[in-house]
VMD Tcl script that builds the backbone (N, CA, C; Angstrom):
set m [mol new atoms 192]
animate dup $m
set s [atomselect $m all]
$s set {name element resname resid chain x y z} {
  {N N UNK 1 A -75.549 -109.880 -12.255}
  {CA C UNK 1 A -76.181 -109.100 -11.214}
  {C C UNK 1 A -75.706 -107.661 -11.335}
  {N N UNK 2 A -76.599 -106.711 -11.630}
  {CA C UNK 2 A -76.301 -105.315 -11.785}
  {C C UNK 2 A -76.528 -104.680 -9.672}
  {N N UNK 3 A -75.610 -103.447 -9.866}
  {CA C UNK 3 A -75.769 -103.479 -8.256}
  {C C UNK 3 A -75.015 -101.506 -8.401}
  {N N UNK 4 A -75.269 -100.778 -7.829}
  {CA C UNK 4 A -74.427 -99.525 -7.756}
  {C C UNK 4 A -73.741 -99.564 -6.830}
  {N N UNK 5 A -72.521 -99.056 -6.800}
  {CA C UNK 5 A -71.412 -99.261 -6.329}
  {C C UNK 5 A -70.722 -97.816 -5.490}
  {N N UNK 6 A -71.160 -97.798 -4.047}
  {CA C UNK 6 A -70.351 -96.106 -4.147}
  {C C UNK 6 A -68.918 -96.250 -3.451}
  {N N UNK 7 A -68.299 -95.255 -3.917}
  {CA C UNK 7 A -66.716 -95.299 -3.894}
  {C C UNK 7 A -66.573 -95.428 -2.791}
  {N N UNK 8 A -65.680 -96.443 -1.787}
  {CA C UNK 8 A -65.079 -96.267 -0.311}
  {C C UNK 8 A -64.338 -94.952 0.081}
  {N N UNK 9 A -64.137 -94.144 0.974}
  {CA C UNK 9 A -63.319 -93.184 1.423}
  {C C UNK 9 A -62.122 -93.753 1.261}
  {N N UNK 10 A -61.127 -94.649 1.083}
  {CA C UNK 10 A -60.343 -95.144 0.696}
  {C C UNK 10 A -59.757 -95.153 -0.571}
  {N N UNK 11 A -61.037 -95.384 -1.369}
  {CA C UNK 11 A -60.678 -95.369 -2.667}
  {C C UNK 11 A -60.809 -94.148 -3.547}
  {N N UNK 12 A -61.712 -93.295 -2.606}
  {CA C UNK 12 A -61.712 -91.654 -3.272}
  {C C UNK 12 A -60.283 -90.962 -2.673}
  {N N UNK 13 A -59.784 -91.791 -1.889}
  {CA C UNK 13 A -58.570 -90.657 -1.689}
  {C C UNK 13 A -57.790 -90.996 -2.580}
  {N N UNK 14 A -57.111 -91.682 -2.767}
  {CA C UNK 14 A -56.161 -92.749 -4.006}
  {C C UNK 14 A -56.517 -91.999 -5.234}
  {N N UNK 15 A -58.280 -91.944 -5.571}
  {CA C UNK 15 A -58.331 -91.823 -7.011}
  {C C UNK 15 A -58.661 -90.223 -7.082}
  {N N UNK 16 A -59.366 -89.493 -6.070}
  {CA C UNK 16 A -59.724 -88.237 -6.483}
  {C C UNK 16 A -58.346 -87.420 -5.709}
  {N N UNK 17 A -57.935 -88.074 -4.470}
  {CA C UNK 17 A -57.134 -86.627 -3.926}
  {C C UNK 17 A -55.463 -86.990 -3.494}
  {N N UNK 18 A -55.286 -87.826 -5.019}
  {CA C UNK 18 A -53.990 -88.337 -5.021}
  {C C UNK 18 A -52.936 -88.751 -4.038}
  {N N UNK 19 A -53.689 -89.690 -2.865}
  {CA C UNK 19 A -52.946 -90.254 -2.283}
  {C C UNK 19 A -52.603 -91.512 -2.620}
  {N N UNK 20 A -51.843 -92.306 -2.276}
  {CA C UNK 20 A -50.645 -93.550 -2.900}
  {C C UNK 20 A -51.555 -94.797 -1.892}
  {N N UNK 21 A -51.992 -94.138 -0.703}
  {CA C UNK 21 A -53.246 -95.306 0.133}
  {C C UNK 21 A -53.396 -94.846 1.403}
  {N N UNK 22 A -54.679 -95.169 2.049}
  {CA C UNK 22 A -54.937 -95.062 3.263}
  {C C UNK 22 A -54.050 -94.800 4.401}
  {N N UNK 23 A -52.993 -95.613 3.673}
  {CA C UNK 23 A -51.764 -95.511 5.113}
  {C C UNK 23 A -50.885 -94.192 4.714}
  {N N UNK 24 A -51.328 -94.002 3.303}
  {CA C UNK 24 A -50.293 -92.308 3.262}
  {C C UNK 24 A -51.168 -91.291 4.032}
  {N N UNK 25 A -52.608 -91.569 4.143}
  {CA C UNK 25 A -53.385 -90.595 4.636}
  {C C UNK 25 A -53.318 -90.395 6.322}
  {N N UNK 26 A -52.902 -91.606 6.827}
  {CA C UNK 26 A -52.804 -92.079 7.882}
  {C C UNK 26 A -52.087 -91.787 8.893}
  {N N UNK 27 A -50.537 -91.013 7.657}
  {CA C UNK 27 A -49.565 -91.075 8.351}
  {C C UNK 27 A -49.418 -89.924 8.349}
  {N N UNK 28 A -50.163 -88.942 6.995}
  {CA C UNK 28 A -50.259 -87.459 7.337}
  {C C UNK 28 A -51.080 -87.104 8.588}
  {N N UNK 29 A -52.020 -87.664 8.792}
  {CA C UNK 29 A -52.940 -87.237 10.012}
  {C C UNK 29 A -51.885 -87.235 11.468}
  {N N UNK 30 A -50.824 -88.696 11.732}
  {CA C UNK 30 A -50.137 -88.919 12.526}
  {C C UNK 30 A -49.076 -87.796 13.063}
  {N N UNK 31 A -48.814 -87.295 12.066}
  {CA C UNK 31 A -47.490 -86.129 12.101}
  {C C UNK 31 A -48.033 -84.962 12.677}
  {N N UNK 32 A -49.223 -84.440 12.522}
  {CA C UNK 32 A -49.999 -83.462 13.069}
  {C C UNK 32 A -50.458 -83.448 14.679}
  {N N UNK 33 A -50.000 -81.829 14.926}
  {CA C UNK 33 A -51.245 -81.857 16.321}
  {C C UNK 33 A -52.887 -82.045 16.188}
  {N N UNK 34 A -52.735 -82.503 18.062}
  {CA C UNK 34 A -54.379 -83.213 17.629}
  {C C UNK 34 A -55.258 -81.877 16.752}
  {N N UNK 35 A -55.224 -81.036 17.327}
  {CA C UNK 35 A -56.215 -80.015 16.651}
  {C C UNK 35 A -56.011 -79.908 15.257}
  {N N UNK 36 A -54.909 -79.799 14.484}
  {CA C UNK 36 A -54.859 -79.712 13.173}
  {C C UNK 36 A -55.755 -81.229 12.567}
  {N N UNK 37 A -55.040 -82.283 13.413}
  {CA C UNK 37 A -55.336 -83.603 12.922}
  {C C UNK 37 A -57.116 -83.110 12.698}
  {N N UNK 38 A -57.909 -83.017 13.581}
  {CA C UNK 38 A -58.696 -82.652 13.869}
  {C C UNK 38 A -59.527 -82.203 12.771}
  {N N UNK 39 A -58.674 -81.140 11.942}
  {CA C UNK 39 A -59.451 -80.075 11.036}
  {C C UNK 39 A -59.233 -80.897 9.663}
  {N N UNK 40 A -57.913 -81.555 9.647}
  {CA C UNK 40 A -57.291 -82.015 8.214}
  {C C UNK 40 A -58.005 -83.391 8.335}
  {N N UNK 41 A -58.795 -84.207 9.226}
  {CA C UNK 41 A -59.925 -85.421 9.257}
  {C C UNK 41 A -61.208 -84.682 8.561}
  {N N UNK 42 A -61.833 -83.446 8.864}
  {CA C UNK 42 A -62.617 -83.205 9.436}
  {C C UNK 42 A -62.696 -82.486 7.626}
  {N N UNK 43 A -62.052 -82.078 7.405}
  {CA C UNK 43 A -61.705 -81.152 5.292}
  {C C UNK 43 A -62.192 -82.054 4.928}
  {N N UNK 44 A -61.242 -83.539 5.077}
  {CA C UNK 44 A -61.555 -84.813 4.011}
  {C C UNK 44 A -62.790 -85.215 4.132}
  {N N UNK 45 A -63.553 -85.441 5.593}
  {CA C UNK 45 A -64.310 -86.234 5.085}
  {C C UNK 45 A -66.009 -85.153 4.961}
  {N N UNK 46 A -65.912 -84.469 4.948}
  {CA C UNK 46 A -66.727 -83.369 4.137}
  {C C UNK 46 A -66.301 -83.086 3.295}
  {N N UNK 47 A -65.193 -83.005 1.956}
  {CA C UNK 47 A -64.695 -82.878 0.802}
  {C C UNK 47 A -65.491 -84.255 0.230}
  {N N UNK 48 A -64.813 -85.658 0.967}
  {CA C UNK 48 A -65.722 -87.017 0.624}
  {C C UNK 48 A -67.007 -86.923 0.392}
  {N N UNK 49 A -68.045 -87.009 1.753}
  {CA C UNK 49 A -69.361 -86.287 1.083}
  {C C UNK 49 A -70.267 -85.884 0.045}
  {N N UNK 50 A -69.534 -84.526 0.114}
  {CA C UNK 50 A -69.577 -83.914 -1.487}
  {C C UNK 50 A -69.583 -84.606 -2.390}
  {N N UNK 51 A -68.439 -84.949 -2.310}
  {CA C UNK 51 A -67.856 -86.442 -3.644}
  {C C UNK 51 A -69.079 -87.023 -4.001}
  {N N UNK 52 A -69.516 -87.673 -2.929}
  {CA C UNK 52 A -70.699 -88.482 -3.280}
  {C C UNK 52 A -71.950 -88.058 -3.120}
  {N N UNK 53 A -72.164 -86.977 -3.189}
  {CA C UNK 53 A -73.390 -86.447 -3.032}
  {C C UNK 53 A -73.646 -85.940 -5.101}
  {N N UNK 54 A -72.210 -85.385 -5.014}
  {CA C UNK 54 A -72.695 -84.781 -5.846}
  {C C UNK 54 A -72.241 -85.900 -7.506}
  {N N UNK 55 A -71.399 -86.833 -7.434}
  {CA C UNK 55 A -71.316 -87.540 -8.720}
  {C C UNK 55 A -72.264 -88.816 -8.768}
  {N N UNK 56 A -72.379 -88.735 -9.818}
  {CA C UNK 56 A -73.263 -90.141 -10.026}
  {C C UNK 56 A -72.269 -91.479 -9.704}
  {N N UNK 57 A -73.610 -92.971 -9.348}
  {CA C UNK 57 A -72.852 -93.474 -8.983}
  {C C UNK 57 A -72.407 -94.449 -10.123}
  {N N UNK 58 A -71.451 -95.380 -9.394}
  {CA C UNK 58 A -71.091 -96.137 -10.619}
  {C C UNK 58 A -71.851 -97.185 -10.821}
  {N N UNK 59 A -72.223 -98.033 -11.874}
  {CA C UNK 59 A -72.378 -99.528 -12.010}
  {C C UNK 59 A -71.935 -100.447 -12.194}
  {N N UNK 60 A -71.924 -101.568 -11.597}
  {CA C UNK 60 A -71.492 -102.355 -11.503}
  {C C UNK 60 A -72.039 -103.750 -12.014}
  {N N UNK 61 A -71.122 -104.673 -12.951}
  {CA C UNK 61 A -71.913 -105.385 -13.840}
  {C C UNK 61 A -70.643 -106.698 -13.294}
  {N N UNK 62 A -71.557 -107.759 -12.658}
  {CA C UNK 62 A -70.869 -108.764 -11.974}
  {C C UNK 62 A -71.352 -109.991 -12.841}
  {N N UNK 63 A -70.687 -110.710 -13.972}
  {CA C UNK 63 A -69.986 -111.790 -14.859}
  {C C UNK 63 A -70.107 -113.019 -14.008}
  {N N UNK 64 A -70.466 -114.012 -14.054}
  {CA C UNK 64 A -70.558 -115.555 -13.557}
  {C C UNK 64 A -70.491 -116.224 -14.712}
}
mol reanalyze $m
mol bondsrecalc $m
mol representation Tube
mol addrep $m
């Protein structure tokens, strides 16, 4: 079964904006005031977006 596959926000942070996982992202947001939190949510997931707006997606080739 062929199927396209687009990257989770999870997994674009890990692989494009070198975080270690969700919970490192998690915990940067935590340390922040709300308003920064705010802006540094608000970068990523319009940086994300982009991401996927603008790369092709992947395929995915699922083996039985």
């Amino acid at each position: 079964m062929k199927g396209f596959v687009i990257m989770t926000f999870a997994t674009w942070l890990k692989k494009e904006e070198g975080f270690t996982s969700k919970s490192q992202y998690d915990c940067l947001l935590n340390t922040l005031p709300y308003e920064a939190k705010r802006k540094v949510s608000l970068y990523y997931k319009e940086k994300y977006k982009y991401f996927i707006t603008t790369n092709p997606k992947q395929l995915e080739l699922k083996l039985k």
